[in-house]
N, CA, C and O atoms as a Tinker XYZ file with bonds, in Angstrom:
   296  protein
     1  N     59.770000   18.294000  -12.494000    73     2
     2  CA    58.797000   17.863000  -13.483000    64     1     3
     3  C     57.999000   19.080000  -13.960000    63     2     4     5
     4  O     57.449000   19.799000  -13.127000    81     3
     5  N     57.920000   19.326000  -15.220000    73     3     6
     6  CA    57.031000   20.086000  -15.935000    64     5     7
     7  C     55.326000   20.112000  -15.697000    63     6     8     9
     8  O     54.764000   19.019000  -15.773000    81     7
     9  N     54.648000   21.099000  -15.465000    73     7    10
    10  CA    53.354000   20.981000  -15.102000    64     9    11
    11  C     53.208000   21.188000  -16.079000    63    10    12    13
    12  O     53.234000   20.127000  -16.703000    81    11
    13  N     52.965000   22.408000  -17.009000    73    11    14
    14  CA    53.201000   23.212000  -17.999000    64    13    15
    15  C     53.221000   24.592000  -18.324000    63    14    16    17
    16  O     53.445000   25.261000  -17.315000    81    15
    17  N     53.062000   25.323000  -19.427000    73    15    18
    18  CA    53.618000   26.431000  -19.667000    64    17    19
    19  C     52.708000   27.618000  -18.419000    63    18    20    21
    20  O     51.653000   27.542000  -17.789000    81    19
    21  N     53.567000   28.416000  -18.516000    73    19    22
    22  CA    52.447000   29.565000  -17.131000    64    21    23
    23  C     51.688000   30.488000  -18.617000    63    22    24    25
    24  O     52.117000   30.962000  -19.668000    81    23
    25  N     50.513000   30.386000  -18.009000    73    23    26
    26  CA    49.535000   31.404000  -18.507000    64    25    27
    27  C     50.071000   32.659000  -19.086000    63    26    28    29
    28  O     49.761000   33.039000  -20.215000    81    27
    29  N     50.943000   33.347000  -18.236000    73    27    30
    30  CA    51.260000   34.671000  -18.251000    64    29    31
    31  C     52.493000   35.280000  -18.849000    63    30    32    33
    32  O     52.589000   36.302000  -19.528000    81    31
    33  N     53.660000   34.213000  -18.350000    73    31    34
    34  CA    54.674000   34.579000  -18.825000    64    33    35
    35  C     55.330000   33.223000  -19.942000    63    34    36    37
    36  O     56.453000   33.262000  -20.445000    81    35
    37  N     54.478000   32.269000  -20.112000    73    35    38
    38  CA    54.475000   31.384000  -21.186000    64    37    39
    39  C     56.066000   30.770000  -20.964000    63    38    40    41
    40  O     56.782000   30.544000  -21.939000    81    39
    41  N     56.487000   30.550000  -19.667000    73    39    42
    42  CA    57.645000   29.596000  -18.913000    64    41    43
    43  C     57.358000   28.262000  -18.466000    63    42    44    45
    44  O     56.313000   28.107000  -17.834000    81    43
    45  N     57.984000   27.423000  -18.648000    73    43    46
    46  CA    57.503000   26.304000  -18.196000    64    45    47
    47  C     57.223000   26.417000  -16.463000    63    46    48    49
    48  O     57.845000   27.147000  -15.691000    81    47
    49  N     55.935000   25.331000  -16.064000    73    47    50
    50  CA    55.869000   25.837000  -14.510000    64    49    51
    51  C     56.019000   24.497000  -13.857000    63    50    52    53
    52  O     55.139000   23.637000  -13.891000    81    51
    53  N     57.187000   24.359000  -13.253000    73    51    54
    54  CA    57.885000   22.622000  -12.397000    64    53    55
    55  C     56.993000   22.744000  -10.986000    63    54    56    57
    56  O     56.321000   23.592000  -10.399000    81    55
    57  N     57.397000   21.412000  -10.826000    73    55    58
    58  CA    57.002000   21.004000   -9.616000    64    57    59
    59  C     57.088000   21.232000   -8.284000    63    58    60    61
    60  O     56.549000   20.761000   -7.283000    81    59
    61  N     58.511000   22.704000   -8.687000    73    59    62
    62  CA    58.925000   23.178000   -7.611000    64    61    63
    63  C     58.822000   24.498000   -7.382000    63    62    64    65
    64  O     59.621000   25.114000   -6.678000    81    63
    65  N     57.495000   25.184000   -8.161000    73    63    66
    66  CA    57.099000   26.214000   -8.504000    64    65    67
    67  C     55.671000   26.169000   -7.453000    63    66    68    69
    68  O     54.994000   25.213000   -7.071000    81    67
    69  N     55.582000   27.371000   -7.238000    73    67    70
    70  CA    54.168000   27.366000   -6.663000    64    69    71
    71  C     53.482000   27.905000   -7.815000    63    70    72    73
    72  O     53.895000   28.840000   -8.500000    81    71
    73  N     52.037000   27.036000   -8.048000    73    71    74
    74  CA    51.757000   27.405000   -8.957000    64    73    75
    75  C     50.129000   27.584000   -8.982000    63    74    76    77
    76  O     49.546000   27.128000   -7.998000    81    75
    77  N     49.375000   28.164000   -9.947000    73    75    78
    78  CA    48.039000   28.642000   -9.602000    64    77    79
    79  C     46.953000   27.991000  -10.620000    63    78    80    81
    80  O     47.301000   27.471000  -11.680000    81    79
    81  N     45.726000   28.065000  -10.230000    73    79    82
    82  CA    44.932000   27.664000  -11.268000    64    81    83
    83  C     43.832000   27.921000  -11.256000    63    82    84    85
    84  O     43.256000   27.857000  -10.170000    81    83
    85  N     43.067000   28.326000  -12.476000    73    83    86
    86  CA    41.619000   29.559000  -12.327000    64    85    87
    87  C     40.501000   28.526000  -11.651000    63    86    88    89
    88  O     40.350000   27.345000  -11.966000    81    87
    89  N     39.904000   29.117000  -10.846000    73    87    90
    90  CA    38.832000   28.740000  -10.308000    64    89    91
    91  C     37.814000   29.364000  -10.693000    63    90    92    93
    92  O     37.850000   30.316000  -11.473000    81    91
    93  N     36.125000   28.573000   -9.841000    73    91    94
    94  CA    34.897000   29.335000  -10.150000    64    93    95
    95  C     34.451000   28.910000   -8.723000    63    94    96    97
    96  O     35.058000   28.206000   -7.916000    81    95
    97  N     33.382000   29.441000   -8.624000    73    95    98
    98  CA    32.561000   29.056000   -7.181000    64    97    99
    99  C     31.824000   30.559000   -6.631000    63    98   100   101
   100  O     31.975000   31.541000   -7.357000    81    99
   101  N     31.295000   30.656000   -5.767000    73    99   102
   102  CA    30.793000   31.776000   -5.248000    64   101   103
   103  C     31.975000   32.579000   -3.705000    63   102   104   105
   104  O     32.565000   31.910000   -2.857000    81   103
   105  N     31.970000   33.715000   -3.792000    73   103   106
   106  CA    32.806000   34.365000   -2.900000    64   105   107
   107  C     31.964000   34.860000   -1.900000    63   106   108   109
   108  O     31.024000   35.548000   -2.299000    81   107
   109  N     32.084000   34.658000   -0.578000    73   107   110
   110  CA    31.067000   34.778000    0.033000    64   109   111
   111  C     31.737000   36.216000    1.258000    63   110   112   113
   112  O     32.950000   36.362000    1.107000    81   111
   113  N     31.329000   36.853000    1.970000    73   111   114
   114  CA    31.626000   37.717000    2.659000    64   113   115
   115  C     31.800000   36.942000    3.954000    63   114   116   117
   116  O     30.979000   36.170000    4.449000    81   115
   117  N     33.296000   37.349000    4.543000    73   115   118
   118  CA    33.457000   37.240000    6.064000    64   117   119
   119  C     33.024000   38.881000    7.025000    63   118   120   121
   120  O     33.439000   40.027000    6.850000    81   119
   121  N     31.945000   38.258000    8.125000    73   119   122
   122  CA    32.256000   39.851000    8.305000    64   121   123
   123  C     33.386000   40.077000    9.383000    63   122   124   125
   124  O     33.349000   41.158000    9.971000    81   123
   125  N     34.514000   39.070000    9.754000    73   123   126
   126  CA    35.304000   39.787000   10.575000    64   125   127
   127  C     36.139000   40.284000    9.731000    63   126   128   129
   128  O     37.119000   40.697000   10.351000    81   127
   129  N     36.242000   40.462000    8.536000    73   127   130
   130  CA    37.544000   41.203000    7.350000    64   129   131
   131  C     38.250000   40.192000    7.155000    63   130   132   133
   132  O     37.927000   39.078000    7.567000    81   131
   133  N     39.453000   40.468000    6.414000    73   131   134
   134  CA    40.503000   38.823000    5.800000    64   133   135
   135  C     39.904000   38.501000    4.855000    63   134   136   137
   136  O     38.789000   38.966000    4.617000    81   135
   137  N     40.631000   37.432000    3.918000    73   135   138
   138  CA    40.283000   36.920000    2.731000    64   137   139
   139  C     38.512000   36.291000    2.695000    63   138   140   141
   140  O     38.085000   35.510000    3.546000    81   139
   141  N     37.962000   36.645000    1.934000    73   139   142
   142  CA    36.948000   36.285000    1.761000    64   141   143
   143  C     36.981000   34.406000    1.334000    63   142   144   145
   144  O     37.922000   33.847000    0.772000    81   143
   145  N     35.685000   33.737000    1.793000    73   143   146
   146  CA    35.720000   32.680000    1.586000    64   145   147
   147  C     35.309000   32.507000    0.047000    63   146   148   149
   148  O     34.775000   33.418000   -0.587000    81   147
   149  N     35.653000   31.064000   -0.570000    73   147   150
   150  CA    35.324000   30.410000   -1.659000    64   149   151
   151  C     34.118000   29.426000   -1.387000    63   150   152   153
   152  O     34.361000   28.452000   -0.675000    81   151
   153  N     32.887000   29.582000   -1.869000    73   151   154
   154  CA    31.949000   27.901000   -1.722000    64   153   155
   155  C     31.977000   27.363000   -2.732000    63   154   156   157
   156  O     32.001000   28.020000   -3.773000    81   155
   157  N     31.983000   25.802000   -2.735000    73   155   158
   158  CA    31.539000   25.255000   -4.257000    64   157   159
   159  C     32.740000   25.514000   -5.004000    63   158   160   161
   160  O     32.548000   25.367000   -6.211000    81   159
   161  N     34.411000   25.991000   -4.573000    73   159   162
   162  CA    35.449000   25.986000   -5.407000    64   161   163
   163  C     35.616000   25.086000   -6.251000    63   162   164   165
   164  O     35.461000   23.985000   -5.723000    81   163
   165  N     35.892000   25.020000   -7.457000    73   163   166
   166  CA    35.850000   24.048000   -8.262000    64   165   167
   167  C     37.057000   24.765000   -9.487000    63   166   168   169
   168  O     36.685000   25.756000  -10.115000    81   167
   169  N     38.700000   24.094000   -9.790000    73   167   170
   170  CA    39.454000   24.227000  -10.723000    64   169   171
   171  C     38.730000   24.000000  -12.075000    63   170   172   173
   172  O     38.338000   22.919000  -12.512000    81   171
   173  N     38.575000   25.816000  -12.939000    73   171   174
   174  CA    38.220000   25.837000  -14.197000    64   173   175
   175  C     39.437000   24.560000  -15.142000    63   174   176   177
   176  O     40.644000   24.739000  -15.305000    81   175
   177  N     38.724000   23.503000  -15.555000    73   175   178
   178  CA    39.310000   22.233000  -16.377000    64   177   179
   179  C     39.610000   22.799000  -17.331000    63   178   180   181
   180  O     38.509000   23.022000  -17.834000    81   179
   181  N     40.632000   23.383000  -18.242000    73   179   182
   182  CA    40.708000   23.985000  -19.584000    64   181   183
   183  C     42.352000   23.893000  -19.393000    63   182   184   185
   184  O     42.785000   24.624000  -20.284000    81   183
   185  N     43.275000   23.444000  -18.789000    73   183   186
   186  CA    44.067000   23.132000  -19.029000    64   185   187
   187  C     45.311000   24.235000  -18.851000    63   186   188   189
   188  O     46.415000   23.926000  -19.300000    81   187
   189  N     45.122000   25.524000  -18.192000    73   187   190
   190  CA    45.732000   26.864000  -17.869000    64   189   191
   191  C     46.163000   26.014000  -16.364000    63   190   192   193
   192  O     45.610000   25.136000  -15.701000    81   191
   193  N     47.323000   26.715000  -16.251000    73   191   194
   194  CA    48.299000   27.039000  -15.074000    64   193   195
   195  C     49.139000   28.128000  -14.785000    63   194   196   197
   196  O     49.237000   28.665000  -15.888000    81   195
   197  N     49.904000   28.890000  -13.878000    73   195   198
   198  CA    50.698000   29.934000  -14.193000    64   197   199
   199  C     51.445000   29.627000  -12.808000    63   198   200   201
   200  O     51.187000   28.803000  -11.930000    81   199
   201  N     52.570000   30.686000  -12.938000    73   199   202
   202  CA    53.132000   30.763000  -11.791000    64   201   203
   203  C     52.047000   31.548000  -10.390000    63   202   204   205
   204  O     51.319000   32.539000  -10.444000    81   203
   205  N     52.337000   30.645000   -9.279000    73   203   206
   206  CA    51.340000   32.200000   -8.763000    64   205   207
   207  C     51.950000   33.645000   -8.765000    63   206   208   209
   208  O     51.181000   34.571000   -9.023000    81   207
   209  N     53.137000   33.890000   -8.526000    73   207   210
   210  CA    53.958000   35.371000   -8.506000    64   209   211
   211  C     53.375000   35.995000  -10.317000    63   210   212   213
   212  O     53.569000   37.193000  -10.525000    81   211
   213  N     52.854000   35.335000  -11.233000    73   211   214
   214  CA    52.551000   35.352000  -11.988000    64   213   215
   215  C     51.155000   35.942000  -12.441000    63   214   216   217
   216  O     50.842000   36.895000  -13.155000    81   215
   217  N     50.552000   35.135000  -11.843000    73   215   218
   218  CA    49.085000   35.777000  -11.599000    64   217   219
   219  C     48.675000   36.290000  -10.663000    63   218   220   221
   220  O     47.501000   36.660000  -10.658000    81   219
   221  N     49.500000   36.486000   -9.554000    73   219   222
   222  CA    49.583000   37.924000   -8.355000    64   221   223
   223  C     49.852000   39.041000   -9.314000    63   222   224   225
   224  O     49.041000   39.960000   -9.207000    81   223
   225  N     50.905000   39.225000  -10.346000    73   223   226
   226  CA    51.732000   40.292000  -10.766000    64   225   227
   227  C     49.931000   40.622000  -11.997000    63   226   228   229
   228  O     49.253000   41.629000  -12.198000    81   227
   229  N     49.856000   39.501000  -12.386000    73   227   230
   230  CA    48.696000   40.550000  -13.609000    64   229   231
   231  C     47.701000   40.522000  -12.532000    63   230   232   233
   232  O     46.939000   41.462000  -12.761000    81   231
   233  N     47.428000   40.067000  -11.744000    73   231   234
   234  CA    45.729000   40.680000  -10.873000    64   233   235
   235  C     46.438000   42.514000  -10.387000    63   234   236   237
   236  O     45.672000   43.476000  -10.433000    81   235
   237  N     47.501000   42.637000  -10.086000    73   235   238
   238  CA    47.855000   43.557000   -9.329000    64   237   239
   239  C     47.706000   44.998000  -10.535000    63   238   240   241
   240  O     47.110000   46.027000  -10.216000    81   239
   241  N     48.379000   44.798000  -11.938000    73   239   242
   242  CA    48.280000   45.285000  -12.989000    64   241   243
   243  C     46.733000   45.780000  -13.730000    63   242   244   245
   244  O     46.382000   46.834000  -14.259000    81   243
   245  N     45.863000   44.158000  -13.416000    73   243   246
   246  CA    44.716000   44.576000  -13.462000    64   245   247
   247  C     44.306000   45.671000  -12.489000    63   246   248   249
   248  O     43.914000   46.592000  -13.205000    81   247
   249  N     44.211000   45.996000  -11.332000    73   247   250
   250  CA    43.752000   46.779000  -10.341000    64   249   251
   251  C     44.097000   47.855000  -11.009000    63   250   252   253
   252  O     43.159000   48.645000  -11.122000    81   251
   253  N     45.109000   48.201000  -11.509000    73   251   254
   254  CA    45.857000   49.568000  -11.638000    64   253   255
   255  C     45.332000   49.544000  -12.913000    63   254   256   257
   256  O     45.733000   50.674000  -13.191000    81   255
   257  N     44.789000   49.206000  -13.881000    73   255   258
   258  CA    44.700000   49.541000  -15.100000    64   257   259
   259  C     45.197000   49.119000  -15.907000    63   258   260   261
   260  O     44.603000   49.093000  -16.984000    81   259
   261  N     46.218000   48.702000  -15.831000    73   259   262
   262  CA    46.820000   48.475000  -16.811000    64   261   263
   263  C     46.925000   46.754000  -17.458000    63   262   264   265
   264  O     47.015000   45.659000  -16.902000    81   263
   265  N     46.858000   47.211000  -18.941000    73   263   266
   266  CA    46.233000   45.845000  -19.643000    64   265   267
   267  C     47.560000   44.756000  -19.695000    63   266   268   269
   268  O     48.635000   44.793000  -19.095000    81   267
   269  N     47.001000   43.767000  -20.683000    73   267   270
   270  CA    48.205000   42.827000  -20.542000    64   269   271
   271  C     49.303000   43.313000  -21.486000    63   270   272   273
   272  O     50.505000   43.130000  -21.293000    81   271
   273  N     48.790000   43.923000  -22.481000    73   271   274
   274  CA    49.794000   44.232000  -23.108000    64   273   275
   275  C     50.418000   45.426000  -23.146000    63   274   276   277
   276  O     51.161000   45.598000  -24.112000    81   275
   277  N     50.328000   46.231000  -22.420000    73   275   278
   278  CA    51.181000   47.898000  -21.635000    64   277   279
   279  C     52.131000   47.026000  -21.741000    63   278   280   281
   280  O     52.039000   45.799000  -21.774000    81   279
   281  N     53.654000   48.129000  -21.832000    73   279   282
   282  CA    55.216000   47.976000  -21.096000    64   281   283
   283  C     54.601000   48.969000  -20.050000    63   282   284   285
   284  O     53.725000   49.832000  -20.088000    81   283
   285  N     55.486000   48.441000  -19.054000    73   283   286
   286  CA    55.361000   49.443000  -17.928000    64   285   287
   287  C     56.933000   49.632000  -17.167000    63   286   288   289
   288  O     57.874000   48.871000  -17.392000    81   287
   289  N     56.982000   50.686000  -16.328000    73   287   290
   290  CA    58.193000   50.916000  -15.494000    64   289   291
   291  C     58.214000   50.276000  -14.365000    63   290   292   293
   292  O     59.156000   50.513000  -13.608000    81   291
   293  N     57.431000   49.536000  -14.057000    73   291   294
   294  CA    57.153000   48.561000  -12.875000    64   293   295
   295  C     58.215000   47.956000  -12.574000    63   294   296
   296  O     58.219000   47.132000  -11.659000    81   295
C-alpha cells in the first residue's frame, strides 16, 4: 500500500518501506551519551513522508554541506 510520495526522492513510499516523518518537540540532553531524548514529540501534520534511508542520506549531506541541489560523487 502506498503511503505516499518520499519527500526527497519523490518515490512512492509502501507499507513495506521504513519510513519517516518530521517531527517537533524539545531535545533534551542525556548525560550518559546516546541518542538524545525527544519531549512533547509530536508528527509535524502537513502531510510529508520520506523514506528513512532518505532522510538519513539528506541529514548526512546536510552535515557536510552540501545543499539539496549539489550532484555529488557520493
Amino acid at each position: 500500500m502506498q503511503r505516499g510520495d518520499c519527500h526527497f526522492c519523490h518515490q512512492p513510499v509502501t507499507s513495506a518501506a521504513t519510513a519517516a516523518w518530521p517531527v517537533t518537540g524539545w531535545e533534551a540532553e542525556r548525560q550518559q551519551g546516546g541518542a538524545n531524548r525527544i519531549i512533547a514529540r509530536e508528527r509535524v501534520k502537513d502531510g510529508r513522508i520520506a523514506h528513512a534511508a532518505c532522510a538519513e542520506l539528506a541529514a548526512k549531506l546536510a552535515r557536510q554541506g552540501i545543499s539539496e541541489s549539489q550532484e555529488t560523487l557520493i
